[in-house]
Structure formats: structure tokens, C-alpha cells
KOLBA-938452 format. One record per atom (N, C-alpha, C): x, y, z; residue in one letter. Coordinates in pm, whole numbers, padded with zeros to 5 digits, always signed. Atoms other than C-alpha are relative to their C-alpha. Layout:
<rs>
XYZA...
</rs>
This chain:
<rs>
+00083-00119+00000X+00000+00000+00000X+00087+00126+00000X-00068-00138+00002X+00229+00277-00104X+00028+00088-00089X+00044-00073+00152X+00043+00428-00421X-00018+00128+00085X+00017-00168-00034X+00008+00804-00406X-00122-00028+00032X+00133+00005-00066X-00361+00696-00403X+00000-00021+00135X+00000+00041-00131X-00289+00561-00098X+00042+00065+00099X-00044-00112-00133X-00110+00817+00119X-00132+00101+00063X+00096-00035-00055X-00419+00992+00172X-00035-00099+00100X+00055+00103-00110X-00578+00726+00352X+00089-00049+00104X-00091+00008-00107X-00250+00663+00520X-00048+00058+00116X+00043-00163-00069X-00286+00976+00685X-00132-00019+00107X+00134-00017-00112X-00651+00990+00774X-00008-00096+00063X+00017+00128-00052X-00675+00620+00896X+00081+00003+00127X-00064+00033-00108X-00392+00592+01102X+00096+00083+00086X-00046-00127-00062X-00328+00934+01219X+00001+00012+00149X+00025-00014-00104X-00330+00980+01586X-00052+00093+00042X+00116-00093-00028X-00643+01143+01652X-00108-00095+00024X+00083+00125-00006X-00951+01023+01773X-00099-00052-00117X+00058+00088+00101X-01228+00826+01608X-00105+00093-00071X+00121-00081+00047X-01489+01117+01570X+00105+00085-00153X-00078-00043+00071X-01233+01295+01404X+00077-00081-00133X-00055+00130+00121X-01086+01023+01151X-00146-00027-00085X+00080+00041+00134X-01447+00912+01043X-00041+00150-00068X+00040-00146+00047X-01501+01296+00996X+00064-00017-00177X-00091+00058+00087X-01241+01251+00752X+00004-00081-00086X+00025+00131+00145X-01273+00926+00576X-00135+00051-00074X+00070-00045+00040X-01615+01077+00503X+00036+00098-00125X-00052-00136+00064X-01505+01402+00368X+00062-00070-00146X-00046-00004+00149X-01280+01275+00139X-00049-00167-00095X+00136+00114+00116X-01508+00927+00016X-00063+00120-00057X+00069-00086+00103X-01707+01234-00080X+00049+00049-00108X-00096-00075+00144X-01463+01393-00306X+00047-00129-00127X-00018+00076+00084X-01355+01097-00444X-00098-00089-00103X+00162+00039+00077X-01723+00972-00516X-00037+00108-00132X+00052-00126+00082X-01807+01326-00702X+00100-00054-00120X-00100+00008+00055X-01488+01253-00886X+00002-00146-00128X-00020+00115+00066X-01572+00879-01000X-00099-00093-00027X+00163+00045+00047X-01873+00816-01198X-00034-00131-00016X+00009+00088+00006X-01758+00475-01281X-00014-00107+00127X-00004+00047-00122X-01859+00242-01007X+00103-00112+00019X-00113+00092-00061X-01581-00001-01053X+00107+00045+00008X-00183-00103-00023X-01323+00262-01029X-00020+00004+00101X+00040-00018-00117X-01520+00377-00713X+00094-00135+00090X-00033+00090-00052X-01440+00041-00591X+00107-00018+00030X-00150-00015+00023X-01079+00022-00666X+00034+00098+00093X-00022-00122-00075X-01061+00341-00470X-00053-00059+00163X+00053+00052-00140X-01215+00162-00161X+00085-00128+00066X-00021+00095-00080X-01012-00103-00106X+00136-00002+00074X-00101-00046-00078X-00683+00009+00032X-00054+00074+00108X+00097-00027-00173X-00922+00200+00318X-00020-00095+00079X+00024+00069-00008X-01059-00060+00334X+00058-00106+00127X-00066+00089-00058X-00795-00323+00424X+00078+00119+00145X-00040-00108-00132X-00638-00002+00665X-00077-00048+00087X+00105-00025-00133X-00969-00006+00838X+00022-00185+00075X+00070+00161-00065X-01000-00426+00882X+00099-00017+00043X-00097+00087-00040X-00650-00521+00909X+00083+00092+00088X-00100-00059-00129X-00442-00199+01132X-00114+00065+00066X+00067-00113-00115X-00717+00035+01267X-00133-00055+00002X+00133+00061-00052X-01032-00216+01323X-00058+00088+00134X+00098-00057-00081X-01120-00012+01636X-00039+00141-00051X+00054-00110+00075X-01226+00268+01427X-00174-00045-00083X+00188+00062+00018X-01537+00008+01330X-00006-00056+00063X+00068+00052-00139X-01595-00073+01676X-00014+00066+00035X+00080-00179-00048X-01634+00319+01741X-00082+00031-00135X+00116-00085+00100X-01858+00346+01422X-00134+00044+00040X+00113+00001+00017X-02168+00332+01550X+00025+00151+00134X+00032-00125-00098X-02120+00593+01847X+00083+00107-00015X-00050-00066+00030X-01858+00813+01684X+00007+00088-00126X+00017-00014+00143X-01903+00835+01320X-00089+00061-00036X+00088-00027+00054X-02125+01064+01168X-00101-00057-00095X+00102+00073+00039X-02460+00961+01119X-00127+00045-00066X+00097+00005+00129X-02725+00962+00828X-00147+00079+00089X+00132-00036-00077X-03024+00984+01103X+00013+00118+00070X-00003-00094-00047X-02880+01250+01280X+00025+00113-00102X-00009-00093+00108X-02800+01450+00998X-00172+00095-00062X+00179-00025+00077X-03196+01394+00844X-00036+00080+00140X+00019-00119-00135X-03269+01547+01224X+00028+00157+00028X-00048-00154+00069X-03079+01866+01169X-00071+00045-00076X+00072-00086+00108X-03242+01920+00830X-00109+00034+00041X+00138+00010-00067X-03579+01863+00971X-00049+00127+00108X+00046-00090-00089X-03547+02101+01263X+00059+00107-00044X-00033-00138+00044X-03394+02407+01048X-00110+00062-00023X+00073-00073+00067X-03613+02700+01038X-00019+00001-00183X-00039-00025+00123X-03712+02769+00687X-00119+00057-00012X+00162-00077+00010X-04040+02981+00524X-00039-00127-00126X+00049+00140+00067X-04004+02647+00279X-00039-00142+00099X+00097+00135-00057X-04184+02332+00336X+00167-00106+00027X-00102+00105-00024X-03907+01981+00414X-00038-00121-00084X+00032+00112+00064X-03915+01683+00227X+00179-00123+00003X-00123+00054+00018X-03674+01365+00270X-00054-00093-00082X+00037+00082+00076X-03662+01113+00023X+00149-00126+00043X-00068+00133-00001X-03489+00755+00116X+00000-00075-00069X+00005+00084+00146X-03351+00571-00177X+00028-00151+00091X-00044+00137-00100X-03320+00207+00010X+00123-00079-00064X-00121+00028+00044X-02960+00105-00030X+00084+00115-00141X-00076-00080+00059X-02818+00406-00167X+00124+00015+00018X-00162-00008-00060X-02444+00435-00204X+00056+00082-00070X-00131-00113+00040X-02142+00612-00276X-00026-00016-00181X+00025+00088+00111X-02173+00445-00642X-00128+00123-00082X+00121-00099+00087X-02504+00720-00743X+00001+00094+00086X-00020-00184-00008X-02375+01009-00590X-00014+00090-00080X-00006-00092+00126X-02224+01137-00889X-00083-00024-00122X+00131+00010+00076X-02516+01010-01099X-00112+00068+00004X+00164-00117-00057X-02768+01221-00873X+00039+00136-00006X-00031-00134+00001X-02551+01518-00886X+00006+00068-00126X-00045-00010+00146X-02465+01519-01262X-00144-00013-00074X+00115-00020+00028X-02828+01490-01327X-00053+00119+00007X+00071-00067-00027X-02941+01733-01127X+00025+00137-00038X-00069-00121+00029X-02685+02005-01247X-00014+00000-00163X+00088+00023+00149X-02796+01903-01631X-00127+00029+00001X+00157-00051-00017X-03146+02023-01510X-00022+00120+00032X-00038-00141-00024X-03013+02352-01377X-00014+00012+00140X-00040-00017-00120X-02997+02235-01021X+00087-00032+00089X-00129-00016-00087X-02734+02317-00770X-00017-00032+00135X+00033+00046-00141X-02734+02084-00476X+00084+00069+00079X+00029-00071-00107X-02757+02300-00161X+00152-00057+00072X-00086+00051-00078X-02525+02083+00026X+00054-00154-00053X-00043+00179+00058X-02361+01717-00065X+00131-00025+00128X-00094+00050-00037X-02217+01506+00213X-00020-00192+00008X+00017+00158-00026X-02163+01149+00333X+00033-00038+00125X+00002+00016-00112X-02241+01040+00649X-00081-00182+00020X-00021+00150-00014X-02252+00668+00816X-00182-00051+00030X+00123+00055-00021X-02537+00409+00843X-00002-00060+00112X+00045+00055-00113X-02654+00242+01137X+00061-00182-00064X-00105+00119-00002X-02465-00088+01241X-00130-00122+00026X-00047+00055+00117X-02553-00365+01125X-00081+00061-00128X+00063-00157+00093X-02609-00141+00799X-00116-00087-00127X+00089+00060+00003X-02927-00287+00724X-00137+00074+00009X+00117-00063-00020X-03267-00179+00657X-00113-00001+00146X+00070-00025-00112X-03439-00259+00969X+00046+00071+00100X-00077-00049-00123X-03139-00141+01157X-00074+00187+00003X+00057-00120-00001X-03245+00231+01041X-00100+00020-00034X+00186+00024-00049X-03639+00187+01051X+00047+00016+00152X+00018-00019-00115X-03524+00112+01415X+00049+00171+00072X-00038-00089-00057X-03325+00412+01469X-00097+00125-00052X+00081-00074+00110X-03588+00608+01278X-00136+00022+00126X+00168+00066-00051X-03853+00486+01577X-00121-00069-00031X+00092+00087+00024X-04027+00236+01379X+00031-00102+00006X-00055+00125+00025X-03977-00133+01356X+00059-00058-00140X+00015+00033+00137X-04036-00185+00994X+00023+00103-00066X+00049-00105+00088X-04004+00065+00727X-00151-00011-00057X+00158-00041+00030X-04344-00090+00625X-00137+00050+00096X+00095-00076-00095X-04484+00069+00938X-00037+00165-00015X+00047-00127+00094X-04477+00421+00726X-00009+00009-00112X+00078-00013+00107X-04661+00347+00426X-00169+00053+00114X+00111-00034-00032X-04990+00511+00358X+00017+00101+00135X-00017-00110-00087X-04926+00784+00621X-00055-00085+00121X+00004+00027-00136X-04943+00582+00913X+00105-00089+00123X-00128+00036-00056X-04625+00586+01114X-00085-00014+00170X+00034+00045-00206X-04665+00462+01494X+00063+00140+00065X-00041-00117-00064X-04609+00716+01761X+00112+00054+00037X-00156-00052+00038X-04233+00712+01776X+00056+00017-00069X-00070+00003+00146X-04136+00775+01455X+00010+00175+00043X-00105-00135-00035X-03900+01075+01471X-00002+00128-00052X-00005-00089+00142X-04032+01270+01156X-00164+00022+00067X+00175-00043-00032X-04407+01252+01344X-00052+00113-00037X+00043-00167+00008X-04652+01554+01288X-00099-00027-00088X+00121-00047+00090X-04994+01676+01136X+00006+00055-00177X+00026-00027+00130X-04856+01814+00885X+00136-00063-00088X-00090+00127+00089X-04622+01524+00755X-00067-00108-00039X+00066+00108+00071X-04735+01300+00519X+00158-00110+00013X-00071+00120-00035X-04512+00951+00544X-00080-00115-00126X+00082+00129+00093X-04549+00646+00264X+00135-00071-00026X-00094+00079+00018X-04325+00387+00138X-00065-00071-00124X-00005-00017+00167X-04289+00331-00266X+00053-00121-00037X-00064+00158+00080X-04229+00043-00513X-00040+00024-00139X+00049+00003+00162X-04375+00180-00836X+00104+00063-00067X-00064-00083+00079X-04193+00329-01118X+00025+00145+00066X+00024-00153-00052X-04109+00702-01039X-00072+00048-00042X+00082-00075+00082X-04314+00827-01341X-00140-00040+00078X+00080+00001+00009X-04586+00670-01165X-00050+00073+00221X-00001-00063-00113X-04534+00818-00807X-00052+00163+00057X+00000-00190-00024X-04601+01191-00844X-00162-00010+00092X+00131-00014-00087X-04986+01103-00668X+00048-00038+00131X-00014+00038-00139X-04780+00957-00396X+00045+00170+00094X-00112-00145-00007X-04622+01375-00353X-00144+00040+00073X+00149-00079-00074X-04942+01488-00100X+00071+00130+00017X-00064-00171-00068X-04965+01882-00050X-00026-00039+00137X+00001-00004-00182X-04831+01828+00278X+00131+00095+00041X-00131-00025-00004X-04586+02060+00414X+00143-00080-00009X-00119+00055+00000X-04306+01809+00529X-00062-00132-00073X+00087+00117+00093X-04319+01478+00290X+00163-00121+00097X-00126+00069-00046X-04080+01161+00458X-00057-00116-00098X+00056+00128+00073X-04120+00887+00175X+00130-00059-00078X-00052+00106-00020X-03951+00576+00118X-00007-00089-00109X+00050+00082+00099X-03870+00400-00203X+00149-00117+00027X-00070+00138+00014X-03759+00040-00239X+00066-00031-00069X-00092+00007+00103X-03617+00051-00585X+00132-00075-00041X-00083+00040+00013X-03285+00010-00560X+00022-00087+00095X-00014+00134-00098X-03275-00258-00259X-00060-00155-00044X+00088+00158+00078X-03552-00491-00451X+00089-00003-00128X-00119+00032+00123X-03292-00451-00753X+00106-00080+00040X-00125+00086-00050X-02958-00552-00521X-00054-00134+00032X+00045+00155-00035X-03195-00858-00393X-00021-00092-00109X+00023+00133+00106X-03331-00994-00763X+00126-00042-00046X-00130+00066+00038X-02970-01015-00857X+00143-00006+00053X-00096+00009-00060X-02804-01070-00634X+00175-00139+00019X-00076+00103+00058X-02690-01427-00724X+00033+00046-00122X-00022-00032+00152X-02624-01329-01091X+00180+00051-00036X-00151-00041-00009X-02267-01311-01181X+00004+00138-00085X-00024-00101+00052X-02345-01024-01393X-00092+00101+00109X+00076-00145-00055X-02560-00819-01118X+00090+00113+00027X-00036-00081-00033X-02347-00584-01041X+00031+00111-00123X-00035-00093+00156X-02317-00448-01441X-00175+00008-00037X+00131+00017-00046X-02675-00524-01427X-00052+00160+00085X+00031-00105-00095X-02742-00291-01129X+00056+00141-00022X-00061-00168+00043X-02481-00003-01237X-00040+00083-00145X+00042-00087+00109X-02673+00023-01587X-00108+00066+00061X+00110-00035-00028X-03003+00036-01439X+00024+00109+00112X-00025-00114-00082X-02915+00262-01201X+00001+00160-00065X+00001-00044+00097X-02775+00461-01419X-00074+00123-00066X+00137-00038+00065X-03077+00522-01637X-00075+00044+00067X+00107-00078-00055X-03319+00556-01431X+00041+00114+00122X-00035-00104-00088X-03164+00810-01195X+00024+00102-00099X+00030-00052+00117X-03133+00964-01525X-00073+00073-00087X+00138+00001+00051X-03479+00969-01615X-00098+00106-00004X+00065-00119-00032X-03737+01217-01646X-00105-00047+00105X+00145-00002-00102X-03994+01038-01457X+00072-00005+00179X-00056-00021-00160X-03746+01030-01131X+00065+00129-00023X-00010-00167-00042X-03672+01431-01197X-00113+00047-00011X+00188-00071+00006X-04052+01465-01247X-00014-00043+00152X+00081+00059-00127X-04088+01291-00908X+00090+00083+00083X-00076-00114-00141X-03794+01512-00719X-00057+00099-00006X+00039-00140+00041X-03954+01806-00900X-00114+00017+00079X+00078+00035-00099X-04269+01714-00695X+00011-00009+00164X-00023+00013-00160X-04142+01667-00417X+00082+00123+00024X-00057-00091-00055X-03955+01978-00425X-00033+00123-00041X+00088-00117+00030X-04222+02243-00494X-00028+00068+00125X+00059-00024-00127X-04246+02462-00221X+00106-00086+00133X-00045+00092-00148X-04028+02185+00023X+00186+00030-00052X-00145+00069+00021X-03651+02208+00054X+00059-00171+00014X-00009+00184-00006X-03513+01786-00009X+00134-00066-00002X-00132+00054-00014X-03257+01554+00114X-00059-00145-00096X-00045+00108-00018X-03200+01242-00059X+00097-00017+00012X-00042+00076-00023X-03053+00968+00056X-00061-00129+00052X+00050+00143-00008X-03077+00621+00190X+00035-00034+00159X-00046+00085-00095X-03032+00364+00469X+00111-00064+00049X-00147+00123+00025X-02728+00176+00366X+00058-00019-00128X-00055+00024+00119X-02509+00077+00085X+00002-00116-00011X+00006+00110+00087X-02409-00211-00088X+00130-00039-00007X-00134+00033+00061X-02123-00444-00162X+00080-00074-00123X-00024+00073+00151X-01986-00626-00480X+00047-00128+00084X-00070+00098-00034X-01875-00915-00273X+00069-00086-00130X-00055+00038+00123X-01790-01061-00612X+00137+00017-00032X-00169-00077-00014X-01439-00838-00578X+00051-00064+00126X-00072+00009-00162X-01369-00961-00203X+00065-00134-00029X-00083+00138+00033X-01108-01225-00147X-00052-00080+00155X+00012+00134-00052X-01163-01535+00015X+00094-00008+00112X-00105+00109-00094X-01019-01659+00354X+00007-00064-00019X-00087+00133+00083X-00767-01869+00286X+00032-00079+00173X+00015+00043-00169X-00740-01990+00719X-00103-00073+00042X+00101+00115-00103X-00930-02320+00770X-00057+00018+00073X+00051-00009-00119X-01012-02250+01081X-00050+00121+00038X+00017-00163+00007X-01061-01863+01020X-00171-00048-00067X+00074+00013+00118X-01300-02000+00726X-00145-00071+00074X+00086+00077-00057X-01498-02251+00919X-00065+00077+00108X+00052-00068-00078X-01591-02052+01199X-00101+00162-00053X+00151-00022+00095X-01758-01798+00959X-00058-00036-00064X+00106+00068+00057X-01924-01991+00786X-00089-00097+00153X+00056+00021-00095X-02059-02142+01134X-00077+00108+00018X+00089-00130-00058X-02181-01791+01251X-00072+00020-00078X+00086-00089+00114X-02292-01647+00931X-00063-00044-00078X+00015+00107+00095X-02346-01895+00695X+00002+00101-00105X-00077-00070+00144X-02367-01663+00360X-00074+00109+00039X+00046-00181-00036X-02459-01308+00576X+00129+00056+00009X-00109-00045-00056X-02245-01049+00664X-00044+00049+00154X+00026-00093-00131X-02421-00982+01026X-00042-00139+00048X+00103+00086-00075X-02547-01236+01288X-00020+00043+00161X+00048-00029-00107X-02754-01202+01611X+00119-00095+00093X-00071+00049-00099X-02534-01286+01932X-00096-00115+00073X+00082+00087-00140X-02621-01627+02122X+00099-00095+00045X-00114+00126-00051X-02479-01907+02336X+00037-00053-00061X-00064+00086+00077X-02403-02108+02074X+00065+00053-00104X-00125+00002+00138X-02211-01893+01826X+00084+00115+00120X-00065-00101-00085X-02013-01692+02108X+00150+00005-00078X-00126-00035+00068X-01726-01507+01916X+00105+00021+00058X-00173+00006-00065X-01347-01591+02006X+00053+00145-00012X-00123-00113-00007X-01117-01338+02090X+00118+00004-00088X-00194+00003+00062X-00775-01508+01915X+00019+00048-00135X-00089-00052+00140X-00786-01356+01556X-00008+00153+00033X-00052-00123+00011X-00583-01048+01534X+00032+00003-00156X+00078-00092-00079X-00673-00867+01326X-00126-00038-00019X+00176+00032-00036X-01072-00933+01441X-00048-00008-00123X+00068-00014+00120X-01270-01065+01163X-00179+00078-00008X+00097-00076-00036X-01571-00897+01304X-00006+00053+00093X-00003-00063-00164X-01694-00684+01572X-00195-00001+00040X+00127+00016-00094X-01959-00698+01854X-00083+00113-00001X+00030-00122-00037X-02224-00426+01860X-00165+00009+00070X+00167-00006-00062X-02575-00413+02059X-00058-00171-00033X+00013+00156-00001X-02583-00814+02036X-00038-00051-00115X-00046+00020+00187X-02486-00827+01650X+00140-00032-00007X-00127+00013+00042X-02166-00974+01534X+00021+00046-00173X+00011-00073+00137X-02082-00775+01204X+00160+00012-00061X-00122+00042+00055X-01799-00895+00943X+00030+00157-00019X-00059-00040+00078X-01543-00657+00830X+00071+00002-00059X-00137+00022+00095X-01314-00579+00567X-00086-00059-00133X+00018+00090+00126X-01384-00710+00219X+00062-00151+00003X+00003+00144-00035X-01407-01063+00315X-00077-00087-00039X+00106+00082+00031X-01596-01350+00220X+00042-00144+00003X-00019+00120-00070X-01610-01735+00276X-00051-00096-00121X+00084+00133+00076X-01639-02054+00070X-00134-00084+00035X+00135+00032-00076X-02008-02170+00165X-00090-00100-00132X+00099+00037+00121X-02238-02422-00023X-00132+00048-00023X+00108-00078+00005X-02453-02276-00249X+00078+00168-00064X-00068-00164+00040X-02210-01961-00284X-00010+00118+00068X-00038-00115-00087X-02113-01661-00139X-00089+00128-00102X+00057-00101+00070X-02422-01386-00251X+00112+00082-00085X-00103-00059+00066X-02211-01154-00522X-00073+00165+00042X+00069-00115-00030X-02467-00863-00443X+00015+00014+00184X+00027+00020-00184X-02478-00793+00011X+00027+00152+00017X-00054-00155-00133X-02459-00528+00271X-00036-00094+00148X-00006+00046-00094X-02518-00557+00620X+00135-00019+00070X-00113+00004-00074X-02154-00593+00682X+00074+00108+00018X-00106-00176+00003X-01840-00258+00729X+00042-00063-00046X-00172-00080+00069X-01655-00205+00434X-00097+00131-00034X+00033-00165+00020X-01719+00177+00325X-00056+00016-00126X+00090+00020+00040X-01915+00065+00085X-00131-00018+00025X+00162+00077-00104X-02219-00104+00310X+00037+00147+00056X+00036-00069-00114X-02167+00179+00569X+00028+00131-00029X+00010-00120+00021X-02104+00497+00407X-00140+00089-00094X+00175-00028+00022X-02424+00694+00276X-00007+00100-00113X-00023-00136+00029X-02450+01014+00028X-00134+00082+00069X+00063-00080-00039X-02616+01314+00146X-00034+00099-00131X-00017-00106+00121X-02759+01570-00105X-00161+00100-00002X+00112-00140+00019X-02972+01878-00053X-00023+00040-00106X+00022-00093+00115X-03168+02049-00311X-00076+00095+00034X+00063-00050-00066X-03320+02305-00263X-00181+00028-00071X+00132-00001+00031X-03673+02437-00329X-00023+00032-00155X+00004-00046+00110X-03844+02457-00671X-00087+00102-00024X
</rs>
């Protein structure tokens, strides 16, 4: 690891500073380098020297992610409680990543709009859709369709409409209620990473379609809607990984023991019977709220096969997020 690409990350990774400060950092500049790299398998290439930094010398930097690292939910919180004489609107792409940053930005500046703000901030551990429904105050994300979120949901209020999406965009604009604040929730790209996720071509698959339809007029007819009158963040829950690129433990006994825990996840619930050893240095996962959650670009020989599509696990792919204000139309 001693490409010029790589001295950056030197630097921020294993700087001696603390952890708030470092993911500040790895953030910051994933962002620049995202804006920078439209192709998503360059993106990639660009992630994996962090990467191996983060899994193999500075692993306790994702054992402080979840309480140090700037976070996606707290961020949408901020926007939410800024004065404004405009209306709010967030829009959650489900499994949005670094990967259609510069697809959503390069769109939107071909339309003649100039996002407000653009950052990237972390997902909730294990980086998983229910994980941020929970931190959100719901259980489910399908507990805010149809405008009826339960009483802890964080975005509550009379005059917030709440739904959760699966149609085309072109065909969404009735889902856009005149409501001042709008919090709505499309599936899209998560029911895409799931149909092909076995597919040895999903991932060329997923980066056309992406692509395109982020592209599209009927998903700038549907932001345009949603941003009449409302200032709007998208973003998402979580990202995504190519496991398809990750290398294989080659450690018998490294190998066997995830595939015990996990069998072909990258997250499992803590119990008596898979209680995680202490002796590999460096840690092939870490413990967090009674989740064991792989890191590193890793993956395991398993019958049946190792998904080529996943999240749920830390590399800075799964757990980094984009942020992107627009403002009102």
C-alpha cells in the first residue's frame, strides 16, 4: 500500500487522533472521491486500500462506528429542525451508495440544479434496513406506508405526510401529497440488489439500471414534486457491496468458523451457541448491541455460494451513505 492513491488514507486512517475525528475525515474525502468517480468499478478500486487499513491496522475505528461516526439519522434530524419559510421533504432511496452520488448530482446540475449541500455520512450498524427503521422509531419501514407511522417515529406531525414506494417514479407523483413536510420511502434500488443478487453479472446489471433511471425524467418529475415549495434531502439507509471483488479466507479454521456464525450473511444475532473468540488479530468482526458484524472485504467458501450482491456488513461501501440537498423549486 504505497500508491500516491494511498497516502491519503494513510494519513486519515492511522493518524493519531480520535475516532470522531478520523471518520469525519474518511467521510469528507469518500465524498470527493465519489463526485470525482462516476464509474462504479473505479469507485471500488478506490475503496479497497481504506478498506484493508480499516479491517487489518485500525479495526477499532469500526468498533467506534456506531457511536462516533457521523450519522445519516442524525443528519436527516438537523435538516428537519432548520427553520425555513419552505416546506421539508426527505426522500430515502433504500440502499443508496457512494456508487449514485455522482449520478444524482450530474443529473441534477444538467437540469439547472445546484445541490444545496452534498455530504456522506454513516449508516446504522448492522447497515441494514431494519437497523435504520429502528433508529428512525419504527420497527419496519413498512410501518410508514400510507401515512401511518406509529407514535415514535421521529419525523411525526400533522402536517407530515409519510409512505413507502415500489412503483416506477413516473408513476409516483400522486404519492407527492400537499403536505408541508413529505418523509417517503422507495424500495427501488434494494428490490434490484436482492433480484440479482446471485447473478454473476448483477453488479453491471445494477450499475446500468441505475444509471438510467436516476437519469430519467420520470425520477426528476418525481424530485420536481417533491420539491415544490419543500426544501429535499435524498438519501438512503445503507449501501451495498460487490462481494464478487472480495477475497476469500484462505485460514481453515478462520474460514470454518464464519461460515458457522454467518453462513452466507455479513451480520449475525449474538447467542450461546455462536459466542465469538477473541484469538484472531486482526478481528474478523466486531460486537455491537448483540450483533456480530464482518469486516473488511471478506468473504467465505459456503455451499450454495457466497451472494455476489450484500450489505449488512463494514466495508465503506455497506456503511457509508450520500447526502444531497436540493433546494426548493
Amino acid at each position: 500500500m504505497t500508491t500516491s492513491a494511498t497516502e491519503p488514507w494513510v494519513e486519515i486512517i492511522l493518524s493519531a487522533r480520535d475516532s470522531e475525528v478520523a471518520w469525519s475525515d474518511i467521510f469528507d474525502h469518500l465524498r470527493d472521491i465519489a463526485l470525482a468517480t462516476p464509474n462504479p468499478q473505479t469507485l471500488y478500486k478506490q475503496t479497497v486500500d481504506p478498506d484493508r487499513l480499516l479491517a487489518e491496522s485500525a479495526w477499532g475505528l469500526w468498533q467506534d462506528f456506531s457511536s462516533h461516526a457521523p450519522k445519516i439519522v442524525d443528519e436527516l434530524k438537523r435538516f428537519w429542525t432548520i427553520g425555513s419559510t419552505s416546506g421539508t421533504a426527505i426522500l430515502i432511496l433504500d440502499a443508496l451508495s457512494l456508487r449514485e452520488l455522482p449520478l444524482i448530482v450530474a443529473a441534477a446540475e444538467s437540469r439547472g440544479i445546484t445541490p444545496v449541500r452534498i455530504e456522506v455520512r454513516g449508516s446504522e450498524v448492522p447497515t441494514d434496513t431494519d437497523q435504520f427503521a429502528k433508529a428512525l422509531g419504527v420497527p419496519a419501514r413498512s410501518k410508514l406506508y400510507n401515512n401511518k407511522p406509529p407514535g415514535p417515529f421521529i419525523f411525526t406531525g400533522e402536517d407530515t405526510y409519510t409512505d413507502v414506494l415500489d412503483l416506477p417514479f413516473e408513476d409516483c407523483l400522486s404519492a407527492v401529497k400537499p403536505k408541508p413536510r413529505l418523509f417517503l420511502w422507495h424500495s427501488w434500488l434494494d428490490d434490484l440488489l436482492h433480484r440479482y443478487a446471485d447473478n454473476n453479472d448483477g453488479h453491471t446489471i445494477v450499475a446500468r439500471e441505475t444509471k438510467e433511471r436516476l437519469g430519467s425524467d420520470g425520477f426528476w418529475n418525481f424530485i420536481d414534486r417533491m420539491r415544490k415549495g419543500r426544501r429535499l434531502v435524498i438519501t438512503g439507509d445503507h449501501g451495498y457491496a460487490v462481494s464478487q471483488f472480495f477475497y476469500t479466507e484462505k485460514d481453515d479454521d478462520a474460514a470454518k468458523l464464519l461460515k458457522q456464525c454467518f453462513g452466507a450473511k455479513r451480520c449475525a444475532q449474538e447467542k450461546p451457541d455462536n459466542e465469538w473468540p477473541h484469538r484472531h488479530l486482526p478481528p474478523l468482526a466486531i460486537r455491537h448491541d448483540g450483533w456480530l458484524v464482518v469486516t473488511g472485504q471478506l468473504k467465505w467458501k459456503i455451499q450454495g455460494g457466497f451472494p455476489h450482491l450484500c450489505h449488512r456488513g463494514l466495508t465503506l461501501l455497506e456503511a457509508a451513505v450520500p447526502f444531497i440537498e436540493l433546494p426548493p423549486k
